[in-house]
C-alpha positions, -999 to +999 in steps of 0.1 A: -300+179+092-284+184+129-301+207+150-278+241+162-281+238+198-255+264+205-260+295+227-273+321+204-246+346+213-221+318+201-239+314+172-236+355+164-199+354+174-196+331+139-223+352+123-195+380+127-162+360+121-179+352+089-191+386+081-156+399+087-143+377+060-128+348+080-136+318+063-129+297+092-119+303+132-081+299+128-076+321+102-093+348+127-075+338+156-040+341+136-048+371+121-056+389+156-031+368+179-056+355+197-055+317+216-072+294+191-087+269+219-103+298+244-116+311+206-127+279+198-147+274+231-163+308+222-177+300+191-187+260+201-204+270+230-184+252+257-173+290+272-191+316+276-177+348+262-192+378+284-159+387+293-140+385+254-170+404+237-160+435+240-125+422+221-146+403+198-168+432+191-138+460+181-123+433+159-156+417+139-165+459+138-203+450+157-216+462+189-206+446+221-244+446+225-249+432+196-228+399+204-242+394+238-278+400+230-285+407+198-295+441+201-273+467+184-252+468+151-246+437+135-227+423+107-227+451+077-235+482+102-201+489+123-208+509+154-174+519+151-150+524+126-113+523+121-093+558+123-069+554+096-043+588+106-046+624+109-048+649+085-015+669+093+003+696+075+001+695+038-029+679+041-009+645+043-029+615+064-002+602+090-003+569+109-013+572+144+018+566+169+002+555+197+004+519+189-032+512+189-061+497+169-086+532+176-115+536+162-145+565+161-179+565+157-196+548+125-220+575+104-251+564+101-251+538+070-218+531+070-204+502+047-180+472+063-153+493+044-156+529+060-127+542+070-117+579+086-090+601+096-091+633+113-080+664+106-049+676+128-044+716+126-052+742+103-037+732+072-068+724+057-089+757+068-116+768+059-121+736+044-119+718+074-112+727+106-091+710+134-102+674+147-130+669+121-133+638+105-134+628+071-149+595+066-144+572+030-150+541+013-150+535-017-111+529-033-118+542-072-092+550-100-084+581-100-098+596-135-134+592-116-125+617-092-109+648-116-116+682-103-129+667-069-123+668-036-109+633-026-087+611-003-056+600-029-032+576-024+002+583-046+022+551-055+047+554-033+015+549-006+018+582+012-019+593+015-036+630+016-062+649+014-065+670-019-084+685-050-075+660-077-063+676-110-047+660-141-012+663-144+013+674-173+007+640-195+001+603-194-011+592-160+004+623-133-018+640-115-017+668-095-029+671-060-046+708-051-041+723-018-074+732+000-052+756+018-035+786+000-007+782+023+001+754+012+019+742-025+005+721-048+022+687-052+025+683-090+027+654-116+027+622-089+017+589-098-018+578-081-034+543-070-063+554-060-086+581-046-121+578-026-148+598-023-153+615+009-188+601+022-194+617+056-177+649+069-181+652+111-172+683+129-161+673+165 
């Protein structure tokens, strides 16, 4: 049995590569375009890493704290997590155009897989009004969530934000408008639709 003689924040960088689900540090470095040596040196030790944690920290989704100390969220409680899109007219989640990874503040209890987007407008008042966010999770086939207020993804992957109904026959639903003003989009084929855990007013 060899003895782990490694700085502890190296040892915590792994912790959270590993907890992020790469099984190994290429794989990590790859995925985020990152230099596999200066990585390497990171994780073995050699190098410290005050100056790369707060990179390391957004991408493993633990505290910047956290990696360099030990104090903070960890693996499995995300300070932060990733804002998906806005909530724009129709109630229909678009992709943020800014070109960047940006993320919000992690409820309290949030799961690795939390998600949010924010809502852009009115066009889901009263409901919801203008930059809240709507946080979710859990991906569930869509019978689970009839007659309830959900995040829905249809098959042809545009996502929104709707009352779930069933549709005219076999598997088409209909997605509800939480705004009058707005129409109902009826009979659409759907992948999924989560749960709406946490709702924040900002």
């Amino acid at each position: 049995m060899s003895y782990d003689d490694r700085p502890d924040a190296a040892k915590r960088l792994e912790q959270a590569r590993i907890a992020r689900g790469f099984s190994d540090a290429k794989k990590a470095t790859t995925f985020f375009g990152w230099k596999y040596d200066t990585y390497a040196q990171h994780e073995n030790g050699t190098r410290g890493l005050t100056r790369a944690a707060k990179q390391y920290a957004k991408a493993f989704r633990v505290s910047e704290a956290w990696l360099l100390t030990g104090e903070g969220s960890g693996p499995g409680h995300p300070q932060e997590v990733p804002l998906k899109g806005k909530v724009g007219a129709g109630a229909e989640v678009y992709a943020l155009d800014n070109g960047s990874d940006d993320t919000v503040e992690a409820p309290a209890g949030a799961a690795p897989s939390t998600v949010a987007v924010e809502v852009s407008g009115d066009s889901m008042f009263p409901a919801y009004e203008d930059r809240t966010l709507l946080y979710y999770s859990k991906l569930l086939p869509p019978e689970q969530m009839l007659n309830r207020r959900c995040v829905v993804q249809l098959a042809n992957g545009k996502i929104f934000v709707k009352v779930l109904r069933k549709g005219s026959g076999g598997n088409l639903y209909t997605l509800q408008s939480l705004n009058p003003l707005y129409s109902d989009i009826t009979d659409q084929q759907v992948d999924w639709a989560a749960p709406i855990d946490w709702v924040k007013p900002r």
